[in-house]
C-alpha positions as CSV (number, residue, x, y, z in Angstrom):
1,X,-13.6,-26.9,-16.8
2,X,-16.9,-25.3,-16.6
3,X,-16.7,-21.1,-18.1
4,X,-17.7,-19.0,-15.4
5,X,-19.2,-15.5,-15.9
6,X,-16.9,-13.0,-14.4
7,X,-17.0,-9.7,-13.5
8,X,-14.3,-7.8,-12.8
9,X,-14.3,-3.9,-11.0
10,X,-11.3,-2.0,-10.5
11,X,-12.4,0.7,-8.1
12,X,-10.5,4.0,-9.1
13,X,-12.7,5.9,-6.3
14,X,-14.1,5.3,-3.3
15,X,-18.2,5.9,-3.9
16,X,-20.0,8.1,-6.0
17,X,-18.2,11.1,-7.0
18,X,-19.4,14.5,-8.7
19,X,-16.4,16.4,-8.4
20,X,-15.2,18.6,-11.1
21,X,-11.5,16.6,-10.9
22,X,-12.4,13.3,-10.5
23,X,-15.2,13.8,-13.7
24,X,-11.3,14.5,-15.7
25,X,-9.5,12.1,-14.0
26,X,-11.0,9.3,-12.1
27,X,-10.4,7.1,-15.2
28,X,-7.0,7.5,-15.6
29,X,-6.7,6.1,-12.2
30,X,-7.4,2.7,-13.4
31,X,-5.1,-0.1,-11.9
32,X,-3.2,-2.3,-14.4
33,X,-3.8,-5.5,-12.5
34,X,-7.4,-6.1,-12.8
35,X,-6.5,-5.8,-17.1
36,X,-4.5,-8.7,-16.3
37,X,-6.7,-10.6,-14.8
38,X,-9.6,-10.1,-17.5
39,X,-6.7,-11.3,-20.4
40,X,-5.9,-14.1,-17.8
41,X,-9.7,-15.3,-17.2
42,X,-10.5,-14.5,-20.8
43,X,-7.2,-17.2,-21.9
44,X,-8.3,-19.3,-19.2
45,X,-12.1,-20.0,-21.2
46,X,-14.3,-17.6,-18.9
47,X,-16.7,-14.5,-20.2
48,X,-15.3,-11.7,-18.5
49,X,-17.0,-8.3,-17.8
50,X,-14.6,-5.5,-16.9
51,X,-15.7,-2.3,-15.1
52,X,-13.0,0.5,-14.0
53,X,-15.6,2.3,-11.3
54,X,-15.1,6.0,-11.5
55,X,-18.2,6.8,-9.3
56,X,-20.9,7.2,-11.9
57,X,-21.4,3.3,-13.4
58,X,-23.8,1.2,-11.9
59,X,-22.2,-1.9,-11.2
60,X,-25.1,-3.4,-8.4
61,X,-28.0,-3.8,-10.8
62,X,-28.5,-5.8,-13.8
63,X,-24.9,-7.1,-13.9
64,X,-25.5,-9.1,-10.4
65,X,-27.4,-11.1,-12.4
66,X,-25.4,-12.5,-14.7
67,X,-22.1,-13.0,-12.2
68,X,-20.5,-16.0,-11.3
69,X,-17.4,-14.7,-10.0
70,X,-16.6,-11.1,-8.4
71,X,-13.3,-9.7,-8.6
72,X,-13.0,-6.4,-6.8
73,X,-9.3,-4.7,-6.9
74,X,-9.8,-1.6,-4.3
75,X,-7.5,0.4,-2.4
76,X,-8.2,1.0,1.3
77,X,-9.4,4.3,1.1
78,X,-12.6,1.8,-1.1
79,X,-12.4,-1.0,1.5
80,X,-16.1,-0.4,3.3
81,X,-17.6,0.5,-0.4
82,X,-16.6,-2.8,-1.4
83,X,-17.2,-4.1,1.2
84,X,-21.3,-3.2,0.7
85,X,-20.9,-4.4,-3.1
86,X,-19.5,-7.7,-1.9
87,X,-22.5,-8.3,0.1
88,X,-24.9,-7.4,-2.8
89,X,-23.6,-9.9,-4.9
90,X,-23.1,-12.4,-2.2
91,X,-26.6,-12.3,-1.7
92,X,-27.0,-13.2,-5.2
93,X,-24.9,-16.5,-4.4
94,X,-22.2,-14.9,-6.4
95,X,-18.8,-16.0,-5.1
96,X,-16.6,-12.5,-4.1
97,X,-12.7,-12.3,-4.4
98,X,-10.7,-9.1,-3.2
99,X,-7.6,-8.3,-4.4
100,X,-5.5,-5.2,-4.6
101,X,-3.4,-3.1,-2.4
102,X,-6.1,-3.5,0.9
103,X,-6.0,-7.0,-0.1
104,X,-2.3,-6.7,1.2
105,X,-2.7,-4.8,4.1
106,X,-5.8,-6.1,5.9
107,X,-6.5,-9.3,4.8
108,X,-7.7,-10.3,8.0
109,X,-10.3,-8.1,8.2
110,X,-11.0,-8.7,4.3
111,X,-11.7,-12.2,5.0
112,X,-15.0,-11.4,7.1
113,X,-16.3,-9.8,3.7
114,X,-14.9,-11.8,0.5
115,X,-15.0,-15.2,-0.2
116,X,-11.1,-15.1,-1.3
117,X,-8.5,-12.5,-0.7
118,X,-5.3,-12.4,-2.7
119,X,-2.2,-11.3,-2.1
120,X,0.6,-11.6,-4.9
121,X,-1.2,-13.2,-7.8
122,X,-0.7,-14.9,-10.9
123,X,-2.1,-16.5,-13.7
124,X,-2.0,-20.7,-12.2
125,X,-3.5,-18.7,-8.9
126,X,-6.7,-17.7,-11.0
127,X,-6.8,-20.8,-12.7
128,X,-6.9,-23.1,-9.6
129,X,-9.5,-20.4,-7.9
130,X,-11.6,-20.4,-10.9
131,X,-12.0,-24.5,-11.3
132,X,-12.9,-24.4,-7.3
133,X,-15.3,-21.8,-6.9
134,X,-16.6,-22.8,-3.9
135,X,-18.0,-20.1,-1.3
136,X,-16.0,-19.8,1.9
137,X,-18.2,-18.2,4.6
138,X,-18.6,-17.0,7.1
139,X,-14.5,-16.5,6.9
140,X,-12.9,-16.2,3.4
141,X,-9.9,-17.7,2.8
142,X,-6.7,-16.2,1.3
143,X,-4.9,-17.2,-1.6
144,X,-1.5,-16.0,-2.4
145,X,1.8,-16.7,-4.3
146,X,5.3,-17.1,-3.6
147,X,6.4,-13.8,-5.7
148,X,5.5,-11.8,-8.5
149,X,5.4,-13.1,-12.4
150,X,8.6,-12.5,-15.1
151,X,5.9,-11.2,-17.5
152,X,2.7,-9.6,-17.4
153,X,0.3,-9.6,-20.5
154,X,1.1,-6.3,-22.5
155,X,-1.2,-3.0,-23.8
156,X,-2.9,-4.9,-27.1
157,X,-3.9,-8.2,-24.7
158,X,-5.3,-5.2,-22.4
159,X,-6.5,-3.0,-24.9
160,X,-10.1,-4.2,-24.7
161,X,-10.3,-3.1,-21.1
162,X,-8.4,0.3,-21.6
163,X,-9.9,1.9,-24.5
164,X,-12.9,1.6,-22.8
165,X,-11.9,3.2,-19.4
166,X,-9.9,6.0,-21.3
167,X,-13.2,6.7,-23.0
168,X,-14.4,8.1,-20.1
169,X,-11.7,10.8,-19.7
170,X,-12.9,14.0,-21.3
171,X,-9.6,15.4,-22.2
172,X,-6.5,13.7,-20.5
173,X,-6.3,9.9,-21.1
174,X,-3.6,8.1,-19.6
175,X,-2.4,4.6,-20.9
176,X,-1.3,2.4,-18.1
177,X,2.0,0.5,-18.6
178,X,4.0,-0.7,-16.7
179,X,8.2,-1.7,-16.7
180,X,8.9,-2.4,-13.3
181,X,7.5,-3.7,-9.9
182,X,8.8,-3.4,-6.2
183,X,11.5,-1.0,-5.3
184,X,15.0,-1.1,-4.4
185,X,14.7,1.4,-2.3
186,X,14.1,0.6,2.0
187,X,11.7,3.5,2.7
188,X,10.3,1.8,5.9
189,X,6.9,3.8,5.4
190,X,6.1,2.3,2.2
191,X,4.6,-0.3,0.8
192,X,7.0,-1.0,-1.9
193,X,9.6,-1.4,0.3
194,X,9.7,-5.0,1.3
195,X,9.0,-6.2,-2.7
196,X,12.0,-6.8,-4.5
197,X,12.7,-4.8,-7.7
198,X,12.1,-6.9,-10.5
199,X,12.1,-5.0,-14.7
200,X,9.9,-6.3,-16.9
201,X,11.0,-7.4,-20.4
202,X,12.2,-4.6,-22.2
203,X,11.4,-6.1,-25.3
204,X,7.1,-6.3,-24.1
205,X,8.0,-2.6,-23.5
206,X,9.2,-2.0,-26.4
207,X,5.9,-4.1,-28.3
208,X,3.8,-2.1,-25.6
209,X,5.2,1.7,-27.4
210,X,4.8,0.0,-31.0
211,X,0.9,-0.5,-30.0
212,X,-0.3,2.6,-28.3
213,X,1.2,4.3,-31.4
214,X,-1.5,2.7,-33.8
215,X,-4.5,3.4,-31.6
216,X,-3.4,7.4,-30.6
217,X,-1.9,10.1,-32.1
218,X,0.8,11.5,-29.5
219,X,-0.9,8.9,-26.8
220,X,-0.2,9.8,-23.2
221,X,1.6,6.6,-21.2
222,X,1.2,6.7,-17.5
223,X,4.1,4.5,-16.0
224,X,3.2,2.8,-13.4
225,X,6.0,1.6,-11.9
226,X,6.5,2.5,-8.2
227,X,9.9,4.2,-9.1
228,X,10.7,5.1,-13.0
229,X,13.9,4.7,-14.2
230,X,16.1,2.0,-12.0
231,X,17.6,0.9,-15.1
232,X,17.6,4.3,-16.4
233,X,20.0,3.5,-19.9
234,X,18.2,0.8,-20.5
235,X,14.6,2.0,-20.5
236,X,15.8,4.9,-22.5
237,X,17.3,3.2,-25.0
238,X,14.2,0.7,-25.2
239,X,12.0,3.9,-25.4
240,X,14.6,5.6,-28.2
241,X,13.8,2.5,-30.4
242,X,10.3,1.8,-30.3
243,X,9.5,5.7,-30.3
244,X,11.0,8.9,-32.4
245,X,11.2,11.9,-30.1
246,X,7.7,13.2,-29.1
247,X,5.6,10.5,-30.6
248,X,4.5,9.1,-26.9
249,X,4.0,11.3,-23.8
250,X,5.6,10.0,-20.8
251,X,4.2,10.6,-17.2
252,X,6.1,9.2,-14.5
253,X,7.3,8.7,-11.1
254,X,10.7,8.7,-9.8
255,X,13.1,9.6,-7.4
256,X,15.1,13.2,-7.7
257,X,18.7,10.7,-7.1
258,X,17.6,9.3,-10.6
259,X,17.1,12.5,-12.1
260,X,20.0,14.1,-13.1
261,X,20.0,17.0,-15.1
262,X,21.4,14.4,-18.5
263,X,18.7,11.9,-17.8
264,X,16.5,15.5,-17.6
265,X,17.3,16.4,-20.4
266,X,17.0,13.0,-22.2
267,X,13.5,12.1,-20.9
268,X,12.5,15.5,-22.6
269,X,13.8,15.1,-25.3
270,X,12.1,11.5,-25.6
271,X,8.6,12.8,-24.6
272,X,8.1,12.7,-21.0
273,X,5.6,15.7,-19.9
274,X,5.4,14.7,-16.4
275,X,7.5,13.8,-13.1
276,X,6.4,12.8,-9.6
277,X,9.4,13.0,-7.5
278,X,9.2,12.2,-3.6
279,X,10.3,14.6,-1.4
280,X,8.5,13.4,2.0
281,X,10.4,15.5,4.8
282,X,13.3,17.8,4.9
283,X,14.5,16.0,7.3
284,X,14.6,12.7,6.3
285,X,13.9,9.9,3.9
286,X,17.2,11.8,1.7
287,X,18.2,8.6,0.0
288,X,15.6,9.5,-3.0
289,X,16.8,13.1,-3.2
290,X,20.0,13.4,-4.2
291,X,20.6,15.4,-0.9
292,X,21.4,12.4,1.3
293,X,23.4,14.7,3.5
294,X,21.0,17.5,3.9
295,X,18.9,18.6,6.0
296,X,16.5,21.7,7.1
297,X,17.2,25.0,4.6
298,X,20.2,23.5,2.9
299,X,17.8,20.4,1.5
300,X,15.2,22.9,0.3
301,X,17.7,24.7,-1.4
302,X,19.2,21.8,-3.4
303,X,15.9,20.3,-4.1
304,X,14.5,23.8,-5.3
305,X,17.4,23.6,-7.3
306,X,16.6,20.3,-8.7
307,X,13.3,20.7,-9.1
308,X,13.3,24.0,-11.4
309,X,15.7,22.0,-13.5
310,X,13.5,19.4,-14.1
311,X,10.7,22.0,-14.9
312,X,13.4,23.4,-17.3
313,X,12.7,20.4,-19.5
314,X,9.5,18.3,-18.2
315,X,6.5,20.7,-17.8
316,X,4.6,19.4,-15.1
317,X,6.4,18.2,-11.7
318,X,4.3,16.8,-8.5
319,X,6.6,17.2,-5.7
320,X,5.4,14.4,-2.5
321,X,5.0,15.0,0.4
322,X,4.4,13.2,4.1
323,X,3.1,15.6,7.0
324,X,3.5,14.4,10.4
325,X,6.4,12.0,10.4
326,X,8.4,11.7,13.5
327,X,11.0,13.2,11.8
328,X,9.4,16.5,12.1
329,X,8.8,19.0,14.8
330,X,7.7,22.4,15.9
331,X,7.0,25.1,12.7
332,X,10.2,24.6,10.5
333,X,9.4,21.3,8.1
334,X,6.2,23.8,7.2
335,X,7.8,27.1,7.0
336,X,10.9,25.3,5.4
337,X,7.8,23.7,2.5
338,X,6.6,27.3,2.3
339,X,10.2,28.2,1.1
340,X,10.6,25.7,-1.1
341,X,7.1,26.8,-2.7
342,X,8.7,30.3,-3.0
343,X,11.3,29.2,-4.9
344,X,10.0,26.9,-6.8
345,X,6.4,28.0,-7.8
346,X,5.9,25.4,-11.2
347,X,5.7,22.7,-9.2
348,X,2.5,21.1,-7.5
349,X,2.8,20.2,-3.8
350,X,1.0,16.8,-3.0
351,X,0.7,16.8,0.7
352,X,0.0,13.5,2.4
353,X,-1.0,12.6,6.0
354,X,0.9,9.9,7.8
355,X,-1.0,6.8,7.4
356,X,-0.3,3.2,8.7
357,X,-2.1,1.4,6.3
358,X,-2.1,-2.4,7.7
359,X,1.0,-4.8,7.2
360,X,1.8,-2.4,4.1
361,X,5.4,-1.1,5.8
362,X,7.9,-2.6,8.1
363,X,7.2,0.6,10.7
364,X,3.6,0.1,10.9
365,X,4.5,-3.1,13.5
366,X,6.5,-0.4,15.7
367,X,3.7,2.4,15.3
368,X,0.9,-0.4,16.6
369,X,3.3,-2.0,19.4
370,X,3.8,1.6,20.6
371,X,-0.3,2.3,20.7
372,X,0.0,5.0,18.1
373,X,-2.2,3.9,15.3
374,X,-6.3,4.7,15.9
375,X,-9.0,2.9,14.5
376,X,-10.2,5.2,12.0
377,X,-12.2,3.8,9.2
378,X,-10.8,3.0,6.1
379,X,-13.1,5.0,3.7
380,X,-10.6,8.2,5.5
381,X,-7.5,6.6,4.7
382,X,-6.5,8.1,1.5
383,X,-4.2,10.0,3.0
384,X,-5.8,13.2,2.6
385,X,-8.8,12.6,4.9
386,X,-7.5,11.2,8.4
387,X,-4.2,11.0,9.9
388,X,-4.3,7.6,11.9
389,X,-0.6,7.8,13.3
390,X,-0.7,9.8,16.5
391,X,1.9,12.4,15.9
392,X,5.2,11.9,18.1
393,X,6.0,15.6,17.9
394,X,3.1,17.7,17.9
395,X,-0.4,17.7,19.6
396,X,-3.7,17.2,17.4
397,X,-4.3,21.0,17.4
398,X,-0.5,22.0,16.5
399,X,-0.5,19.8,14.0
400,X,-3.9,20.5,12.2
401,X,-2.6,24.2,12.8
402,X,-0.1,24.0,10.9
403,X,-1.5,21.3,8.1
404,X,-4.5,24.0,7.7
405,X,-1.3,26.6,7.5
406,X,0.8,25.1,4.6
407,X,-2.7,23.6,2.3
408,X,-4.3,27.3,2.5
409,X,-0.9,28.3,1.4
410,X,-0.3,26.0,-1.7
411,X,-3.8,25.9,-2.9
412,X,-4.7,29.9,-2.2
413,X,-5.4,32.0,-5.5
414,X,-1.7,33.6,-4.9
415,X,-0.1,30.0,-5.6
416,X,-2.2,29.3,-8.1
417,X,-1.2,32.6,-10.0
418,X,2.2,32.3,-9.5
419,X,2.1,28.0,-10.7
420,X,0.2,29.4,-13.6
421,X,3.1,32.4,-14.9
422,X,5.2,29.5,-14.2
423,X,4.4,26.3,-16.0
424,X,4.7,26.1,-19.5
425,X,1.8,24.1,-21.8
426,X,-1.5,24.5,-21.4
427,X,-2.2,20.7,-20.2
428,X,0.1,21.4,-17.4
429,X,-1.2,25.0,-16.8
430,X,-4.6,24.0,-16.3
431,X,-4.6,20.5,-14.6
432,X,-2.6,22.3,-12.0
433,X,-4.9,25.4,-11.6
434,X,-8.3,22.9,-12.0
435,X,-6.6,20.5,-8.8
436,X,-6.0,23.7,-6.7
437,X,-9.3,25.2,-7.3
438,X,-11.3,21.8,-6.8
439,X,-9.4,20.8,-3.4
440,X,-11.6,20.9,-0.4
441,X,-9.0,19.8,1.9
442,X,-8.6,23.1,3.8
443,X,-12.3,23.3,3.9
444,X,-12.4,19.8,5.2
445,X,-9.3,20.3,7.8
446,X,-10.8,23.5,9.2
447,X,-14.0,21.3,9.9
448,X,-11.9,18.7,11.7
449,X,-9.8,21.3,13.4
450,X,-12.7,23.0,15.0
451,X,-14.3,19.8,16.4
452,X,-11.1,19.2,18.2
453,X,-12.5,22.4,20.3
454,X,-16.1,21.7,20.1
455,X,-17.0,18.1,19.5
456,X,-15.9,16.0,23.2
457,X,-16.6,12.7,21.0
458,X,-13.9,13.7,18.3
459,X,-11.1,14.5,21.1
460,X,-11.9,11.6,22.7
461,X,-11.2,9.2,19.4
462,X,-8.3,11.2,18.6
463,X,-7.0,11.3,22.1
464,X,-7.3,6.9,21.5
465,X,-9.7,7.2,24.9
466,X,-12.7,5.8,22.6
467,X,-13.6,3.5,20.1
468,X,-16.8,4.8,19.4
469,X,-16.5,6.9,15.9
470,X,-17.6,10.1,16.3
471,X,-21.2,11.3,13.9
472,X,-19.4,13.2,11.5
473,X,-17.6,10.7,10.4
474,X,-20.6,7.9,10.2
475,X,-22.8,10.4,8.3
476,X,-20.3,11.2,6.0
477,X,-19.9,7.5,5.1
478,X,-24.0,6.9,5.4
479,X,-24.0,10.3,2.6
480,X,-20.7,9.0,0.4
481,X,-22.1,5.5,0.1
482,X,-25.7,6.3,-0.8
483,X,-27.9,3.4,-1.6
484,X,-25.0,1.0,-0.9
485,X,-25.1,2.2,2.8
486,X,-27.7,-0.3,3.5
487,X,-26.2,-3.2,2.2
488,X,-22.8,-2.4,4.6
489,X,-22.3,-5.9,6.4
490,X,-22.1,-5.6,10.4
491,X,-18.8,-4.6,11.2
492,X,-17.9,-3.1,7.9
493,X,-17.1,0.7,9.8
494,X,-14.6,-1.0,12.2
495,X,-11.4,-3.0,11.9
496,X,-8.4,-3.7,14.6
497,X,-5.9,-1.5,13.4
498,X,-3.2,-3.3,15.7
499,X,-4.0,-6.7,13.9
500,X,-0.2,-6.6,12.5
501,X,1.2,-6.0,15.8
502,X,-1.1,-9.1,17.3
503,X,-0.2,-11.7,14.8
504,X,3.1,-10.7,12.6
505,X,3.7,-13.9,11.1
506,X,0.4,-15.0,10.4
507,X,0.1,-17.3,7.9
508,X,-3.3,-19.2,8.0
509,X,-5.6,-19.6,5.7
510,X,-2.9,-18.9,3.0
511,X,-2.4,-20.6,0.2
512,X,1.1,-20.1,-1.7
513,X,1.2,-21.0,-5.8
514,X,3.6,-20.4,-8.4
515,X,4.7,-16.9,-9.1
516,X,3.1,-13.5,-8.3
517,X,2.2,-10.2,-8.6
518,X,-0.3,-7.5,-6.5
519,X,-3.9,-7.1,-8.2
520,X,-3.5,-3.7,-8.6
521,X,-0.5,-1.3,-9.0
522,X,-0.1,2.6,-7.3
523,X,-1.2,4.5,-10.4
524,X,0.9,6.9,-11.8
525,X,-1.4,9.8,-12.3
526,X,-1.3,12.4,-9.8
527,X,-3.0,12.3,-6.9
528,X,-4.8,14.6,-4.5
């Protein structure tokens, strides 16, 4: 078989970034799948070029030139800018594959762009693309397997591609590994949700700890797995073996039911520095909490109550949530958030908008049947940016109201005192005060919240009476892209968000082949 020249580019951003938090962290947001693929291409007899994008690299110039093959992993909130980089090297006559969690989602809209678009992928998958190679325009083609691989290749096959990205951390560097993928649990907004749980070898595990011991002293692992801990005994004990007590820092996320105050305490004792438990509403969604049967004030106080334990013995906690579910209504999931802040001021609230992102979760068919999904481009849905689920309970003003409400509350210079007296380490004490003081999502909501009033164009798309996406959104993708703006393919802005709802089973253009797994993984760093 002929070696190709292959690049690869995991896109841990979504353009050119100069923020002071993503300069710190944008590295450590690298996905574990595109590493696989660059053992895999690299075993199969290819040259492989690897490139985690943070927002600074330039990955259109000279290394166009000497591509066969583009592999892009990209969530969707880095759809249209791949979309643009796609194009570049496809003018090139470089052949352009997608894969990664958008891959999933929208793949028929990813088609118009890529050549190939992958779903659950593995190793015979790449080898079969690779030996065909063959441009597929004007529509790509997707490629995917019948379910994900029994063994993934471990941190020292990957540890040409890390150390690398790492590098590019100035203080915090977080080793990706992984133990687990899927989910056993049925959260219908989530995209783990319809992937069985499958645990990875515990003994690769085990060879993984061995590894990152002789290339760091006190190395930080990042877990990536979707939810830490299933097999809780047996991770521990895997983790017990491989590491004495403090040797590796552990940052994770799991769900409060797995995190009782004995696993607490063991996971401290064994090095883990970090937790990102879901909370999502107050109302619902209770199967990860360990307060299946509460609801309203007497959820926040057992959660409070959990939560302060974990901080007891774990010095950094991300609590999750989801604003806008349909589970809410009128002030009290805010007010009731505001409470829990009150009581538990250590730990740093992650707020996400509802966002249908594709085919990811077995609701988002509903949400499209029932008209309540709008168009908005994908460089907004990051879940920070756009809400694109019309909100069942509250109007666009209420809502943004109240979203505007709960951020200034978190984020204002009060919170961040009190999160300050209350953390303990200094890692924990200033990541959390540097993510507060960088956020510019009040800033940002404000803006939106005011054009509700002032701009008819932005009711209008909100209000689903228009298609036609309103300036402020198209300049600030014209100003995020840069020079890559010109290069955007016709079409790139819009999609047809209701594509799941039109064809549910589609299955053209699919290819299914041996075992699988996604191109990239959620990573386990935390996320703003």
């Amino acid at each position: 078989m002929q070696s190709r020249r292959v690049t690869i580019i995991d896109f841990a951003t979504r353009g050119p970034q100069k923020r002071l938090y993503s300069r710190i962290m944008n590295a450590n947001y690298a996905s574990i799948m595109p590493q696989v693929l660059g053992v895999w291409c690299e075993e199969l007899g290819h040259k492989v070029r690897y490139v985690c994008y943070t927002g600074t690299e330039d990955i259109t110039g000279a290394l166009v030139e000497d591509t066969d093959i583009l592999i892009l992993g990209a969530f969707t909130r880095s759809a249209i800018a791949a979309y643009a980089v796609s194009a570049i090297y496809r003018q090139k006559g470089v052949v352009t594959v997608l894969g990664g969690p958008h891959a999933r989602c929208y793949p028929e809209d990813a088609v118009k762009y890529f050549d190939y678009v992958l779903g659950f992928t593995d190793k015979t998958l790449i080898d079969d693309l690779l030996r065909d190679c063959a441009p597929q325009r004007p529509q790509g083609r997707e490629l995917s397997a019948s379910r994900q691989p029994d063994s993934l290749p471990g941190v020292r096959e990957r540890w040409k591609f890390i150390a690398p990205t790492i590098a590019k951390a100035p203080a915090l560097k977080l080793i990706p590994m992984i133990g687990s993928m899927g989910c056993p649990y049925t959260c219908s907004f989530c995209i783990d949700s319809t992937v069985a749980y499958q645990p990875m070898a515990f003994e690769q595990v085990a060879e993984d700890l061995r590894f990152v011991q002789t290339v760091q002293k006190r190395p930080y692992v990042a877990w990536h797995d979707p939810n830490f801990g299933v097999r809780f005994d047996d991770y521990m004990s895997t983790i017990e073996g491989a590491a004495r007590p403090g040797a590796v820092r552990f940052v994770a996320e799991s769900s409060l039911s797995l995190l009782s105050e004995a696993n607490v305490k063991r996971m401290g004792r064994n090095g883990f520095v970090g937790m990102l438990p879901g909370i999502e509403s107050w109302f619902d969604y209770g199967n990860k909490s360990r307060a299946t049967r509460a609801h309203g004030a007497d959820k926040v106080r057992q959660v409070s109550d959990h939560v302060n334990m974990i901080l007891r013995h774990i010095p950094y906690v991300q609590t999750n949530f989801v604003l806008g579910l349909d589970q809410d209504e009128g002030d009290a999931p805010f007010e009731l958030t505001k409470q829990f802040l009150d009581a538990s001021p250590g730990a740093y609230p992650a707020f996400s908008l509802w966002t249908s992102y594709g085919r990811a979760a077995p609701m988002n068919r509903d949400l499209q049947n029932n008209g309540r999904v709008l168009p908005f481009p994908f460089h907004f849905l990051n879940s920070t940016r756009a809400m694109n689920v019309v909100p069942a309970n509250y109007s666009w003003d209420r809502f943004y109201d109240l979203a505007i409400d709960i951020t200034r509350y978190s984020y204002s210079r009060k919170a961040m005192a009190r999160r300050w007296r209350a953390n303990s380490g200094l890692t924990a004490k200033s990541l959390n005060l540097v993510r507060a003081a960088s956020s510019s999502r009040v800033a940002y909501q404000t803006r939106t919240r005011a054009m509700l009033d002032s701009d008819p164009s932005v009711r209008r798309y909100f209000a689903g009476e228009s298609r036609e996406l309103p300036e402020f959104y198209r300049a600030q993708i014209q100003r995020d892209l840069g020079a890559w703006w010109e290069a955007l393919p016709p079409g790139g802005l819009d999609h047809d968000q209701n594509a799941y709802a039109n064809d549910p089973g589609r299955r053209s253009h699919r290819s299914a082949v041996g075992a699988a797994a996604p191109l990239a993984e959620v990573a386990a760093a935390p996320v703003i």
